[in-house]
mmCIF file of the N, C-alpha and C atoms, coordinates in Angstrom:
data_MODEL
# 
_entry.id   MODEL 
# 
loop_
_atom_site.group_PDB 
_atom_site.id 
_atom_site.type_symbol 
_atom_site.label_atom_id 
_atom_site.label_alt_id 
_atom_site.label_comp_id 
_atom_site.label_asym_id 
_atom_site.label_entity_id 
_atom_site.label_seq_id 
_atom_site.pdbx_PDB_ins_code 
_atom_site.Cartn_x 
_atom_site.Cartn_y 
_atom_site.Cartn_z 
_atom_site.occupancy 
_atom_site.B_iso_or_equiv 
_atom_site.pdbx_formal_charge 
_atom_site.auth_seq_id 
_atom_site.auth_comp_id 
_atom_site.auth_asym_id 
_atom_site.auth_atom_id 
_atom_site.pdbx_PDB_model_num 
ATOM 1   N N  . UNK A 1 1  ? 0.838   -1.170 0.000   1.00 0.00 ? 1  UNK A N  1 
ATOM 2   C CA . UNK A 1 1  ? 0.000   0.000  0.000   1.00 0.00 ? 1  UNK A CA 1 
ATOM 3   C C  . UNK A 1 1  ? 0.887   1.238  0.000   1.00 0.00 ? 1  UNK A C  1 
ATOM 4   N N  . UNK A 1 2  ? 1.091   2.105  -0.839  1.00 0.00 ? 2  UNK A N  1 
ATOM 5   C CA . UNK A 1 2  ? 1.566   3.271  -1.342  1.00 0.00 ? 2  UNK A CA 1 
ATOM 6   C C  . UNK A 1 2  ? 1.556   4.340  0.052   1.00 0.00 ? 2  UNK A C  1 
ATOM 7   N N  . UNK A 1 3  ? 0.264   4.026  0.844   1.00 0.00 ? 3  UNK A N  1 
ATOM 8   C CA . UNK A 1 3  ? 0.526   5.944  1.009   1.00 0.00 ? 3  UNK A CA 1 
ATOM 9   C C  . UNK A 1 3  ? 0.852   5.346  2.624   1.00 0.00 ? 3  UNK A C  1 
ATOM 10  N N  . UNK A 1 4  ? 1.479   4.352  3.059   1.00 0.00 ? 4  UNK A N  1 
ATOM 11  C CA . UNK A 1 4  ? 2.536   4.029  4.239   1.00 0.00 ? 4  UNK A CA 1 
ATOM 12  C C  . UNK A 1 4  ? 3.750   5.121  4.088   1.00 0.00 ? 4  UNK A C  1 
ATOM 13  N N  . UNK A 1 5  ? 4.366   5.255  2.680   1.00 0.00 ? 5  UNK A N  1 
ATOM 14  C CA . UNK A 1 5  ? 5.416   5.755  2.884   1.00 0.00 ? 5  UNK A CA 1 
ATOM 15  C C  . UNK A 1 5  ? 4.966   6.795  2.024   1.00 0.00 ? 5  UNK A C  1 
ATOM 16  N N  . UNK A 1 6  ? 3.511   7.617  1.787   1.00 0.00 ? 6  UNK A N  1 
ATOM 17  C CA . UNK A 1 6  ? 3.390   8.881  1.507   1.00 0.00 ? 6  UNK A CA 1 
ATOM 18  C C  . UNK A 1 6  ? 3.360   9.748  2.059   1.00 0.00 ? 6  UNK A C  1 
ATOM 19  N N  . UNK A 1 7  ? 2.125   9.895  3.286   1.00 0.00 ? 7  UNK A N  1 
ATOM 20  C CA . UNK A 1 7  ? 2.348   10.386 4.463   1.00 0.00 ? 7  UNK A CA 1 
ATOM 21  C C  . UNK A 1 7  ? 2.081   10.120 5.939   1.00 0.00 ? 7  UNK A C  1 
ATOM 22  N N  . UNK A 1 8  ? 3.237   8.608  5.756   1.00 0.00 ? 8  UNK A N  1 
ATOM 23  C CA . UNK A 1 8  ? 3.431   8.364  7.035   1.00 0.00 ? 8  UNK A CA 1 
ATOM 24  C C  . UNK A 1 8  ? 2.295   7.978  8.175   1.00 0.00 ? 8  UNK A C  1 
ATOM 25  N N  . UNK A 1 9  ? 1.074   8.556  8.054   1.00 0.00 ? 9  UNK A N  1 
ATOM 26  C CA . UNK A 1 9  ? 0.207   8.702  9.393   1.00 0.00 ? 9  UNK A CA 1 
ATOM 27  C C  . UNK A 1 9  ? -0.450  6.975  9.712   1.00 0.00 ? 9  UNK A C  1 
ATOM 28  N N  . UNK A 1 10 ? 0.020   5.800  8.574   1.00 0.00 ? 10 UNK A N  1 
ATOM 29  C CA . UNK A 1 10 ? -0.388  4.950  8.677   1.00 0.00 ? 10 UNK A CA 1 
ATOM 30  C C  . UNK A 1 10 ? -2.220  4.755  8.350   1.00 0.00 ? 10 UNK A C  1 
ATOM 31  N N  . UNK A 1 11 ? -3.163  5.459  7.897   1.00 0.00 ? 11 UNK A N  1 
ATOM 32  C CA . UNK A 1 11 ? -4.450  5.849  7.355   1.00 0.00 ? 11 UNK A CA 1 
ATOM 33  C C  . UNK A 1 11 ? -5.107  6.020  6.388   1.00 0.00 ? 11 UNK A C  1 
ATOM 34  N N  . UNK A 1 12 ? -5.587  5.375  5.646   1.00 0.00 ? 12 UNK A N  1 
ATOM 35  C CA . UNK A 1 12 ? -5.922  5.798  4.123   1.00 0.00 ? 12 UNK A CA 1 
ATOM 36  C C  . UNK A 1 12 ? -6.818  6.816  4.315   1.00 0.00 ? 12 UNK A C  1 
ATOM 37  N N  . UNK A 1 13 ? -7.077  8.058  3.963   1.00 0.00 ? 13 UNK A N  1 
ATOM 38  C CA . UNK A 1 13 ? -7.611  9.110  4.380   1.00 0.00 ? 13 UNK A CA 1 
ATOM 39  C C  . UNK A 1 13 ? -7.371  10.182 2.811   1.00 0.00 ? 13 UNK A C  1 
ATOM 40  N N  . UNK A 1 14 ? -8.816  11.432 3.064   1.00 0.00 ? 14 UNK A N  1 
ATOM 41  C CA . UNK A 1 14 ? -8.233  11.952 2.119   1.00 0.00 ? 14 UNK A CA 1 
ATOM 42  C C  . UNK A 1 14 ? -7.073  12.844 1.922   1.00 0.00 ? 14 UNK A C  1 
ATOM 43  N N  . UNK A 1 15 ? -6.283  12.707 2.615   1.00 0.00 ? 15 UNK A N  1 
ATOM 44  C CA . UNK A 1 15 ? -4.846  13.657 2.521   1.00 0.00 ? 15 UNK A CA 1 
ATOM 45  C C  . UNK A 1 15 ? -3.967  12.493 1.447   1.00 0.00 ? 15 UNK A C  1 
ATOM 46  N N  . UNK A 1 16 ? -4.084  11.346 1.699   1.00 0.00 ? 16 UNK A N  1 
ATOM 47  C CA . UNK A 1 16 ? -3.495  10.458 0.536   1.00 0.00 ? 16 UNK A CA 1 
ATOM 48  C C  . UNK A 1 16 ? -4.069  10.437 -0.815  1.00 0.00 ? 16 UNK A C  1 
ATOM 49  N N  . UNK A 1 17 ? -5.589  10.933 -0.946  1.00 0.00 ? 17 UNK A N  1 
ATOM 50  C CA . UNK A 1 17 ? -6.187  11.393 -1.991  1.00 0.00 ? 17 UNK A CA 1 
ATOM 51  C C  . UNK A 1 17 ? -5.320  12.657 -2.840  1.00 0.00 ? 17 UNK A C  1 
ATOM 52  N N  . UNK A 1 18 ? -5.167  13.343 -1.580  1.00 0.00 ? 18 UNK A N  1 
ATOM 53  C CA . UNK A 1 18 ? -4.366  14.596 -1.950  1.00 0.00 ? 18 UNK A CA 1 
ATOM 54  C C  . UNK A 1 18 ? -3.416  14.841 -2.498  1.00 0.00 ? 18 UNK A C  1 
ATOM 55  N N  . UNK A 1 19 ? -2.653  13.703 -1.515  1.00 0.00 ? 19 UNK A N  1 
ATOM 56  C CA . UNK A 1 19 ? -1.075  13.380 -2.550  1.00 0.00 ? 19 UNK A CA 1 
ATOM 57  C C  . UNK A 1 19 ? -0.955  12.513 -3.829  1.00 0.00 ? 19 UNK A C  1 
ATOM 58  N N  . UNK A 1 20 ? -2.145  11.860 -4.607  1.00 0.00 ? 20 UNK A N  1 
ATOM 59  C CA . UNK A 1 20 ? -1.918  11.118 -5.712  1.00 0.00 ? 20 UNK A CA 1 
ATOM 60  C C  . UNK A 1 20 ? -1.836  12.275 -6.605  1.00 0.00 ? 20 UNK A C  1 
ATOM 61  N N  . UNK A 1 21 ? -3.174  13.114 -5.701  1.00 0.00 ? 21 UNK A N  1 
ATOM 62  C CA . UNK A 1 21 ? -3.395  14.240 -6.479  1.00 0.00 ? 21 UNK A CA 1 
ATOM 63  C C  . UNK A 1 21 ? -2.402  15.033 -7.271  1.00 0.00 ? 21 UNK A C  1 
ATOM 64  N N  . UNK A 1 22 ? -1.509  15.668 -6.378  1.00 0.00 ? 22 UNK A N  1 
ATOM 65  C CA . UNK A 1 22 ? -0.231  16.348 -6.579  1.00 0.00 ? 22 UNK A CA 1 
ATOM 66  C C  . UNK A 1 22 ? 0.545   15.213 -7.070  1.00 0.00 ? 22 UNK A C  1 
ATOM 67  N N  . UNK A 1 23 ? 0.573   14.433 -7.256  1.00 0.00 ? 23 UNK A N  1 
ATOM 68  C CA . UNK A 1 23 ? 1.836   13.232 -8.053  1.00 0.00 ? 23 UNK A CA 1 
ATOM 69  C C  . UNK A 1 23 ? 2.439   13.072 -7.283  1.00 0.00 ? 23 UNK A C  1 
ATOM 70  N N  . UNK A 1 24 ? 2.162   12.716 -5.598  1.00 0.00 ? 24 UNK A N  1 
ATOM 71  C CA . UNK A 1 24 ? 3.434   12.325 -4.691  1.00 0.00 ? 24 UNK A CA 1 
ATOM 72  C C  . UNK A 1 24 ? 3.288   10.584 -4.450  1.00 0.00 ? 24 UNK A C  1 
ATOM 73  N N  . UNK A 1 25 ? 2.635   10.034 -5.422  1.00 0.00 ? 25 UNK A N  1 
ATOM 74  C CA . UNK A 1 25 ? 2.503   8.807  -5.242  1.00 0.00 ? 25 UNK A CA 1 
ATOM 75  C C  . UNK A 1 25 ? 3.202   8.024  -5.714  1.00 0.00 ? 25 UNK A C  1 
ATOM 76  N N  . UNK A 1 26 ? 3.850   6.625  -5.346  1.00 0.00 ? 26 UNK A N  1 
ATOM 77  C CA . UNK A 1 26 ? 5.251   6.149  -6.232  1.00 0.00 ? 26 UNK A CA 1 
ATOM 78  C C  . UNK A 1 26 ? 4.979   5.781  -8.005  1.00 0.00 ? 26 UNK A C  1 
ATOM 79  N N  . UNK A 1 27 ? 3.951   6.073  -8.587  1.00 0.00 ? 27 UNK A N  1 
ATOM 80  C CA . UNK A 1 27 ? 3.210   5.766  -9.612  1.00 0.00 ? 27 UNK A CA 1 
ATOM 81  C C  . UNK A 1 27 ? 2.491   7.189  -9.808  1.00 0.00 ? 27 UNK A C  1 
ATOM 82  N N  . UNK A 1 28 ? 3.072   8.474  -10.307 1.00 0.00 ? 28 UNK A N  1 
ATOM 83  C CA . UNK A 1 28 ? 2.106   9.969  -10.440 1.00 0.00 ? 28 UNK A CA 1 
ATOM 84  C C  . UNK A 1 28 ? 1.137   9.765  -10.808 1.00 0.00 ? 28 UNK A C  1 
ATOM 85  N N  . UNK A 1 29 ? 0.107   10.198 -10.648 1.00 0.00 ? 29 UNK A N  1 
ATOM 86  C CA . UNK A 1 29 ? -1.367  9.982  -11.266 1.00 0.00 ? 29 UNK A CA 1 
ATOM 87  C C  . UNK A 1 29 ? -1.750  8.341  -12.026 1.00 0.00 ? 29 UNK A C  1 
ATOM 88  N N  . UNK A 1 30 ? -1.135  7.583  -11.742 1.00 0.00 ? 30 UNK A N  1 
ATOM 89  C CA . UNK A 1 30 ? -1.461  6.552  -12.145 1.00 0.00 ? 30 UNK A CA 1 
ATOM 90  C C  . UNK A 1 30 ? -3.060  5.998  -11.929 1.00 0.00 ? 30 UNK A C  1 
ATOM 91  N N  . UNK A 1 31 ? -3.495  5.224  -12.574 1.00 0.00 ? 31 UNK A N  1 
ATOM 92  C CA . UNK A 1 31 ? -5.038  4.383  -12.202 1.00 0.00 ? 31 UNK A CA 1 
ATOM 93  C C  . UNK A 1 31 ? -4.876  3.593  -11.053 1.00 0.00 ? 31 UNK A C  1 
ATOM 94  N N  . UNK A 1 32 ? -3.563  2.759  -11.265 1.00 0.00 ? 32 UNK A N  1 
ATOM 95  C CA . UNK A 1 32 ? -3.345  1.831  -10.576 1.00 0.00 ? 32 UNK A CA 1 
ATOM 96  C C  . UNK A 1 32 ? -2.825  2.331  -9.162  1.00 0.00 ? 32 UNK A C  1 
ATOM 97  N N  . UNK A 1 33 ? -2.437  3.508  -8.669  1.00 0.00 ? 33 UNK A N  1 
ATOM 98  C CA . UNK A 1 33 ? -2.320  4.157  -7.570  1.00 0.00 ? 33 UNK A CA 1 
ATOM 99  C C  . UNK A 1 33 ? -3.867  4.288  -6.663  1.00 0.00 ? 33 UNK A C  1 
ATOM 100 N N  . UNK A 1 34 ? -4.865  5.169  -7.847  1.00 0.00 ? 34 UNK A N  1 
ATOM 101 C CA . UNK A 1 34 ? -6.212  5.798  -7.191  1.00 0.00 ? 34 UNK A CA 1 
ATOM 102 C C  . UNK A 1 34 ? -6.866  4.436  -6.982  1.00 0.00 ? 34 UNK A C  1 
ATOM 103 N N  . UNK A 1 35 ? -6.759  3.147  -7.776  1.00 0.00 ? 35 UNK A N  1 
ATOM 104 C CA . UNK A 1 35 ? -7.738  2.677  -7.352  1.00 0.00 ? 35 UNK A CA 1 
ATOM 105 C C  . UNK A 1 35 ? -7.216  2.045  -6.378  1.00 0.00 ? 35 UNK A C  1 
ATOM 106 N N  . UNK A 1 36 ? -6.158  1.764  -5.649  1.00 0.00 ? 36 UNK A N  1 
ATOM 107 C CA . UNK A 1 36 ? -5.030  1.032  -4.224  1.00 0.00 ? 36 UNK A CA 1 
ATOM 108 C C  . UNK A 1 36 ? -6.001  1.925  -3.336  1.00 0.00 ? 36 UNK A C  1 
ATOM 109 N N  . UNK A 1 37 ? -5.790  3.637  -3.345  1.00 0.00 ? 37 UNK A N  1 
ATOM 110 C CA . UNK A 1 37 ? -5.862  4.143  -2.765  1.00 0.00 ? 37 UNK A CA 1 
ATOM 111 C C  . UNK A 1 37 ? -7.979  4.277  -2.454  1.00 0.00 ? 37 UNK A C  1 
ATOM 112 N N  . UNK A 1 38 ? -8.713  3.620  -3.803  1.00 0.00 ? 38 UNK A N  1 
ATOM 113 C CA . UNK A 1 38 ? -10.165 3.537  -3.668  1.00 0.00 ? 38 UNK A CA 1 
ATOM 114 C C  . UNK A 1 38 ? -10.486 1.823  -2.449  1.00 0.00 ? 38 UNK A C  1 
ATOM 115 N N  . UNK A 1 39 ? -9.747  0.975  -2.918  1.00 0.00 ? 39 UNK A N  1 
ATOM 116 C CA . UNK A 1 39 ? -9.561  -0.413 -2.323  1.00 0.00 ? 39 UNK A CA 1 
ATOM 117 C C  . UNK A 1 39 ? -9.692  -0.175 -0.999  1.00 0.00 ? 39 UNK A C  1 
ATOM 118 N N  . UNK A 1 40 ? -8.897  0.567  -0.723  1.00 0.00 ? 40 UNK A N  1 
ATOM 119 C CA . UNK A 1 40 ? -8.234  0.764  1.092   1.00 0.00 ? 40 UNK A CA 1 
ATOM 120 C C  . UNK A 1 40 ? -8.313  2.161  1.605   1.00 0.00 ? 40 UNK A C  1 
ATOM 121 N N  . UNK A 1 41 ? -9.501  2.713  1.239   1.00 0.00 ? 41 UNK A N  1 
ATOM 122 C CA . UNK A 1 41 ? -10.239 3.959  1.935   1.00 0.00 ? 41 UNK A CA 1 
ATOM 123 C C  . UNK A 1 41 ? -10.746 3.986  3.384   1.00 0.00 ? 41 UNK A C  1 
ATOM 124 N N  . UNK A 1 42 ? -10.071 4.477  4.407   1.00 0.00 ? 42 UNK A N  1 
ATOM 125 C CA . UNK A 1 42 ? -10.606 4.007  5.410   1.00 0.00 ? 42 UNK A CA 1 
ATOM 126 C C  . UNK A 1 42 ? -10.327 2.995  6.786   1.00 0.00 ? 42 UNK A C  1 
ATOM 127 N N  . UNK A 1 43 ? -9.353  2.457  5.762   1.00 0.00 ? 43 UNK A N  1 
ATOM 128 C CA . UNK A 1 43 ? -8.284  1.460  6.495   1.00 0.00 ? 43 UNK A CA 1 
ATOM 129 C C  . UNK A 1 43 ? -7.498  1.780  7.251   1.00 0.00 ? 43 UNK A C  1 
ATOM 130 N N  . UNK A 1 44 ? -6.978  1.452  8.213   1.00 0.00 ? 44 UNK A N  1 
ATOM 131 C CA . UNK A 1 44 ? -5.652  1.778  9.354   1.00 0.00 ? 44 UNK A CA 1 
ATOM 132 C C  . UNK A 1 44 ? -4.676  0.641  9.481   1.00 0.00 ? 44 UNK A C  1 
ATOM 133 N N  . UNK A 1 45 ? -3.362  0.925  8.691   1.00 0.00 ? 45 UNK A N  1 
ATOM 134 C CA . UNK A 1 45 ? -2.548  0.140  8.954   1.00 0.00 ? 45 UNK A CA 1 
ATOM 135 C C  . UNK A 1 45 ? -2.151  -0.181 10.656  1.00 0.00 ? 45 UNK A C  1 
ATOM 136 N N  . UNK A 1 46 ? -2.212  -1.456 11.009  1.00 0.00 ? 46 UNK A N  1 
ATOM 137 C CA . UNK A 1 46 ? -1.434  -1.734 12.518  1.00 0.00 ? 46 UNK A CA 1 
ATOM 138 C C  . UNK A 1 46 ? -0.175  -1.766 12.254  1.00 0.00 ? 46 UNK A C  1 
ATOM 139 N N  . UNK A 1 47 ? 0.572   -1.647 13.810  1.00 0.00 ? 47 UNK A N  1 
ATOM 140 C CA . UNK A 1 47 ? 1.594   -1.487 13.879  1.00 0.00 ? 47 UNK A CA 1 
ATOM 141 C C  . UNK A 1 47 ? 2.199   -3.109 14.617  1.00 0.00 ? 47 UNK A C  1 
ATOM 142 N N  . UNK A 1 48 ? 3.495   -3.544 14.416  1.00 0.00 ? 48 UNK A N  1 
ATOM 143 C CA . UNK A 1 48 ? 3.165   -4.984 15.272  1.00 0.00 ? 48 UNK A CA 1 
ATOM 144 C C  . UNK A 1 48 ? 3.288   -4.488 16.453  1.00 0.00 ? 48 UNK A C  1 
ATOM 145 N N  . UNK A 1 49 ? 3.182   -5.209 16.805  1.00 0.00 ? 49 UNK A N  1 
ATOM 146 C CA . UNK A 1 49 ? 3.358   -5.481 19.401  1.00 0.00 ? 49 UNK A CA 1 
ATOM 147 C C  . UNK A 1 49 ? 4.535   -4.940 19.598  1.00 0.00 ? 49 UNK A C  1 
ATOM 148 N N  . UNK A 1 50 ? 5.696   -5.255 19.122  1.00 0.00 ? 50 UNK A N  1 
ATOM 149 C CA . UNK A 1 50 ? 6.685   -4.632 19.382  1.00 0.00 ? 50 UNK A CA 1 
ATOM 150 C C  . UNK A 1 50 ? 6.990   -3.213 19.239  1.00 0.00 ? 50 UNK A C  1 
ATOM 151 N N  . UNK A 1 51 ? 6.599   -2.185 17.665  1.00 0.00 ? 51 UNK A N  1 
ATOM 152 C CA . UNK A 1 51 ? 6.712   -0.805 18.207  1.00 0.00 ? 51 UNK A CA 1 
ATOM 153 C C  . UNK A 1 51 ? 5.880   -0.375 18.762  1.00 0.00 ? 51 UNK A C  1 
ATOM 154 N N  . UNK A 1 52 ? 4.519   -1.148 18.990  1.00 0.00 ? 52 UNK A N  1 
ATOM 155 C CA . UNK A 1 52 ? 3.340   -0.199 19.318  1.00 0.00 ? 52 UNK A CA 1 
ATOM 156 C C  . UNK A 1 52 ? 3.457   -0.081 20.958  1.00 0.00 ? 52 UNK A C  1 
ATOM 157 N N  . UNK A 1 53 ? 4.739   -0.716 21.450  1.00 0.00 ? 53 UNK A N  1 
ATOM 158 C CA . UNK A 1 53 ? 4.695   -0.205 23.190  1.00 0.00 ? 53 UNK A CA 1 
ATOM 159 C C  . UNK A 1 53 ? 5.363   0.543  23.767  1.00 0.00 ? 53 UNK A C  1 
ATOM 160 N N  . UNK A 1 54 ? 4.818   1.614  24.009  1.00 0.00 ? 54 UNK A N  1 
ATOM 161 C CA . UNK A 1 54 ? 5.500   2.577  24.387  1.00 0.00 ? 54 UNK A CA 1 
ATOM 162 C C  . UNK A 1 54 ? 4.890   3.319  25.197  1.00 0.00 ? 54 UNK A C  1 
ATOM 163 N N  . UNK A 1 55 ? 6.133   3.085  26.382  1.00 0.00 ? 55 UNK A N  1 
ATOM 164 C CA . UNK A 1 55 ? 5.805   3.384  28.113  1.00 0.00 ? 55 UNK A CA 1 
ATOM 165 C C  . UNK A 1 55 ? 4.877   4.547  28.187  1.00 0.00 ? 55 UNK A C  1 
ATOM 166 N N  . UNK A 1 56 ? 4.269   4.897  28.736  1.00 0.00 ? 56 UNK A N  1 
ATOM 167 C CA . UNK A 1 56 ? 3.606   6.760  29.158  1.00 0.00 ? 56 UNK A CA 1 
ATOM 168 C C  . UNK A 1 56 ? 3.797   6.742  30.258  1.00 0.00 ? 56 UNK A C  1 
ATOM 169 N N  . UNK A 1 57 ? 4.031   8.368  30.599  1.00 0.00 ? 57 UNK A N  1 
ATOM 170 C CA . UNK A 1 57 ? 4.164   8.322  32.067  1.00 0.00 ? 57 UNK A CA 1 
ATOM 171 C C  . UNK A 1 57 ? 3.340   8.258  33.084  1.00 0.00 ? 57 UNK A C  1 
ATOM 172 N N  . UNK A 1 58 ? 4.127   7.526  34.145  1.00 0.00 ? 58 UNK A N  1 
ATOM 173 C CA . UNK A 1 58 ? 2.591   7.462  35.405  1.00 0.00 ? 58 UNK A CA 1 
ATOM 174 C C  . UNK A 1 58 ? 2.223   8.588  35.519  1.00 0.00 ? 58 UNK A C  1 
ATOM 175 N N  . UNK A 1 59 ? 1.053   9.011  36.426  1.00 0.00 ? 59 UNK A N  1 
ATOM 176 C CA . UNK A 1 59 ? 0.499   9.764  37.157  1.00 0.00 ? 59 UNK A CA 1 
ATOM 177 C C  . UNK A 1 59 ? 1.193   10.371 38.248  1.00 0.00 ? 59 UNK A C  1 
ATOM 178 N N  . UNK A 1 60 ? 1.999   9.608  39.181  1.00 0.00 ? 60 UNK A N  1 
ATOM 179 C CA . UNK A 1 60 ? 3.089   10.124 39.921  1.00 0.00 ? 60 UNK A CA 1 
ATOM 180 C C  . UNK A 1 60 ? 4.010   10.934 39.565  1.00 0.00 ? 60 UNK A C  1 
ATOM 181 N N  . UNK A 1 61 ? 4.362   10.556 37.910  1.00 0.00 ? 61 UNK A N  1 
ATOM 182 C CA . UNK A 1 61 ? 5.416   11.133 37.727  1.00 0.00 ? 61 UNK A CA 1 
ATOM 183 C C  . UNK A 1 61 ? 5.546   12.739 37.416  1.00 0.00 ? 61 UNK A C  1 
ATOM 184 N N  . UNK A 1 62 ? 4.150   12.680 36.293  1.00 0.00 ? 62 UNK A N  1 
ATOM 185 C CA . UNK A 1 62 ? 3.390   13.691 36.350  1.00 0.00 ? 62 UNK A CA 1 
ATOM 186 C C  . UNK A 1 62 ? 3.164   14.678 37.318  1.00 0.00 ? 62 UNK A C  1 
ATOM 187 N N  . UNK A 1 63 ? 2.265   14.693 38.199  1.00 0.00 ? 63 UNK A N  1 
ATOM 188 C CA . UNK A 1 63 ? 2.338   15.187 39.722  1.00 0.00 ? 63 UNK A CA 1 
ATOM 189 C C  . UNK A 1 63 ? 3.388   16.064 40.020  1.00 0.00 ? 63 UNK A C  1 
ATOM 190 N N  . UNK A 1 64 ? 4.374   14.878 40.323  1.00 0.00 ? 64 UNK A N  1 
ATOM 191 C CA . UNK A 1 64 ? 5.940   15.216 40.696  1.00 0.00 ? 64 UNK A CA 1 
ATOM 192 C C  . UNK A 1 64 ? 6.742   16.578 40.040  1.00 0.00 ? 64 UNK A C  1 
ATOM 193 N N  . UNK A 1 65 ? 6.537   16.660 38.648  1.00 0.00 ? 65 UNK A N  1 
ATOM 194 C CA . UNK A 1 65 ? 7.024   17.020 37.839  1.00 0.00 ? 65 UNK A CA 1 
ATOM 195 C C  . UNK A 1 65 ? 5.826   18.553 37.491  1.00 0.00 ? 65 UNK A C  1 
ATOM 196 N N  . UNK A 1 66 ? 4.405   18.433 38.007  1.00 0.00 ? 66 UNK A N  1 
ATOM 197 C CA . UNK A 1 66 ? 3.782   19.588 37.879  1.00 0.00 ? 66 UNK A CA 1 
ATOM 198 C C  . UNK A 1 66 ? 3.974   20.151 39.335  1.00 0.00 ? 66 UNK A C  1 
ATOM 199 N N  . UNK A 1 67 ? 4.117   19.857 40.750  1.00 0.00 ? 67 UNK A N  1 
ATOM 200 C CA . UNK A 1 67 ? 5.051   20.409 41.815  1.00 0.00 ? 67 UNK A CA 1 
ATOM 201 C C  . UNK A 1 67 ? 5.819   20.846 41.295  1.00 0.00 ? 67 UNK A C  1 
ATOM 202 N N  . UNK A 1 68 ? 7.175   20.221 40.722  1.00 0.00 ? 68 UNK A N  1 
ATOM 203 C CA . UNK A 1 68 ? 8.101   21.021 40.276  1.00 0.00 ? 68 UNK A CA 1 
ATOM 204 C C  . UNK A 1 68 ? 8.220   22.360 39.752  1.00 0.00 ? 68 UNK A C  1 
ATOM 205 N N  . UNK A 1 69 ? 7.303   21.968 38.843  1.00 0.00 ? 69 UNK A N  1 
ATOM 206 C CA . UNK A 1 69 ? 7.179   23.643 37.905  1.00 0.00 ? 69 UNK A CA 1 
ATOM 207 C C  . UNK A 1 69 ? 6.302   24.798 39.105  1.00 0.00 ? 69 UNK A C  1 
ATOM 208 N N  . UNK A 1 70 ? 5.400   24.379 39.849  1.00 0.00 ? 70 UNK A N  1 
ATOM 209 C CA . UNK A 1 70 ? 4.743   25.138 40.011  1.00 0.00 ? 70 UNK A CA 1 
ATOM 210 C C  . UNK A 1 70 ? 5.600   25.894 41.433  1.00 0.00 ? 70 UNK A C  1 
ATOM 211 N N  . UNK A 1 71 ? 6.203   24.718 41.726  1.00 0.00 ? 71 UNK A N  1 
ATOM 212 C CA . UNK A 1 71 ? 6.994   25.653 43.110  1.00 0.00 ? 71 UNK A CA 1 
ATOM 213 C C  . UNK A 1 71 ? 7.998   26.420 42.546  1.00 0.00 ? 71 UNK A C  1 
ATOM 214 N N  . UNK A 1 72 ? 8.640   26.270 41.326  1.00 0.00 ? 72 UNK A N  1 
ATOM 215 C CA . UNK A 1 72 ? 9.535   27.207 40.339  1.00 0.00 ? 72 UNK A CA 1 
ATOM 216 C C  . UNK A 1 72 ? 8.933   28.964 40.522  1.00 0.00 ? 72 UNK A C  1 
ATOM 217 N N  . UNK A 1 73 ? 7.886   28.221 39.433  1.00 0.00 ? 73 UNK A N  1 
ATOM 218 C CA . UNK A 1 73 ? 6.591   29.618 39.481  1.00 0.00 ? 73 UNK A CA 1 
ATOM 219 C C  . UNK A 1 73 ? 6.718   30.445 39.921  1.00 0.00 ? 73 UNK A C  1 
ATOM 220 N N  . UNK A 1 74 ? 6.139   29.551 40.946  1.00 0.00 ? 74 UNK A N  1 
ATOM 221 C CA . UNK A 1 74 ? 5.278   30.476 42.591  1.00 0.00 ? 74 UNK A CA 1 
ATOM 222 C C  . UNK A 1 74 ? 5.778   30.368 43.943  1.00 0.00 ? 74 UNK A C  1 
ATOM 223 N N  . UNK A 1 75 ? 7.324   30.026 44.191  1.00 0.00 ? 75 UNK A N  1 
ATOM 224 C CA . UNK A 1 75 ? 7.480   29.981 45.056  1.00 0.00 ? 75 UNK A CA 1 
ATOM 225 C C  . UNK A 1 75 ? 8.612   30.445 45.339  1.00 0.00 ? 75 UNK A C  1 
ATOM 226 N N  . UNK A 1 76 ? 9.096   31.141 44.441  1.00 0.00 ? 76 UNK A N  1 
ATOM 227 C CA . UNK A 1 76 ? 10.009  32.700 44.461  1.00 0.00 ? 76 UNK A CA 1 
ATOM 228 C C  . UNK A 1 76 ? 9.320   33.949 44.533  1.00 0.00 ? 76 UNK A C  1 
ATOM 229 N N  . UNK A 1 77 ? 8.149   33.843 44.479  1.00 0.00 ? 77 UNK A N  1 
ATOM 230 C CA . UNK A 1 77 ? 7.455   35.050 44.298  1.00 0.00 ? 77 UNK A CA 1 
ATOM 231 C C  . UNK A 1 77 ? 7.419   35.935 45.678  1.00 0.00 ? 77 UNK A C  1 
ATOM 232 N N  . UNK A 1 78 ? 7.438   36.780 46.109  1.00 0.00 ? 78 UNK A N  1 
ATOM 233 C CA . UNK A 1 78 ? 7.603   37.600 47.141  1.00 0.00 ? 78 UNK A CA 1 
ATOM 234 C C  . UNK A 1 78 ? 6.517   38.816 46.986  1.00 0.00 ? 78 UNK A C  1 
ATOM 235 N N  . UNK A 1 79 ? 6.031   39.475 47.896  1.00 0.00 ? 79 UNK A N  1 
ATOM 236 C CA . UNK A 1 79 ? 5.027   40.034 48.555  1.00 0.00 ? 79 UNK A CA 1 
ATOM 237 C C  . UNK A 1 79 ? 5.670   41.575 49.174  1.00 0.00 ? 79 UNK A C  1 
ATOM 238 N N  . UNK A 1 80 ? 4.855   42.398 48.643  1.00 0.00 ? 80 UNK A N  1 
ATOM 239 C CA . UNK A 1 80 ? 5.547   43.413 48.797  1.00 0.00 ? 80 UNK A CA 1 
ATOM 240 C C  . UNK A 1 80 ? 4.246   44.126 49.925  1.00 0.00 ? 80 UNK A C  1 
ATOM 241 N N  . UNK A 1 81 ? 5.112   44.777 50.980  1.00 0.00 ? 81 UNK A N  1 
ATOM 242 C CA . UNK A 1 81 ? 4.196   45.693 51.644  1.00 0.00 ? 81 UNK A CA 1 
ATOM 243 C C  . UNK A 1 81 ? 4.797   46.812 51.848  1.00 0.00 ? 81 UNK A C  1 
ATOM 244 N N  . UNK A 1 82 ? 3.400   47.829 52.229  1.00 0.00 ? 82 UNK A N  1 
ATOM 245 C CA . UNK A 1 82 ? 3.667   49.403 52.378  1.00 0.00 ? 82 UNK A CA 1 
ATOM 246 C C  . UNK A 1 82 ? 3.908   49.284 53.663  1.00 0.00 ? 82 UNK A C  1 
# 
């Protein structure tokens, strides 16, 4: 399927419409491009098990890390009186 390495997003969608359009397809305006791209309208390439895992961060870490910033912030801030 052509538009894996057209634009990347793994999706047959119309932005791959777009690019046969403009001739960014490995076949420019070809038939045999539009109709790949009519076949598999809609489709979502998977990814296998192996790249598709990828850690996110906990909630803790998060947290941790929005303390951080916020005592940065706001906790130099000083108070001025008359």
């Amino acid at each position: 399927m052509w538009h894996i390495r057209v634009d990347l997003n793994r999706d047959v969608d119309g932005r791959d419409l777009l690019e046969w359009q403009l001739g960014d397809s490995p076949n420019p305006f070809s038939s045999s491009d539009l109709a790949d791209w009519e076949a598999n309208y809609g489709t979502v390439v998977s990814l296998s098990a192996s790249s598709a895992a990828v850690p996110e961060p906990t909630s803790l870490a998060l947290l941790c890390l929005g303390g951080l910033l916020a005592q940065r912030l706001f906790g130099s801030a000083t108070t001025f009186t008359a």
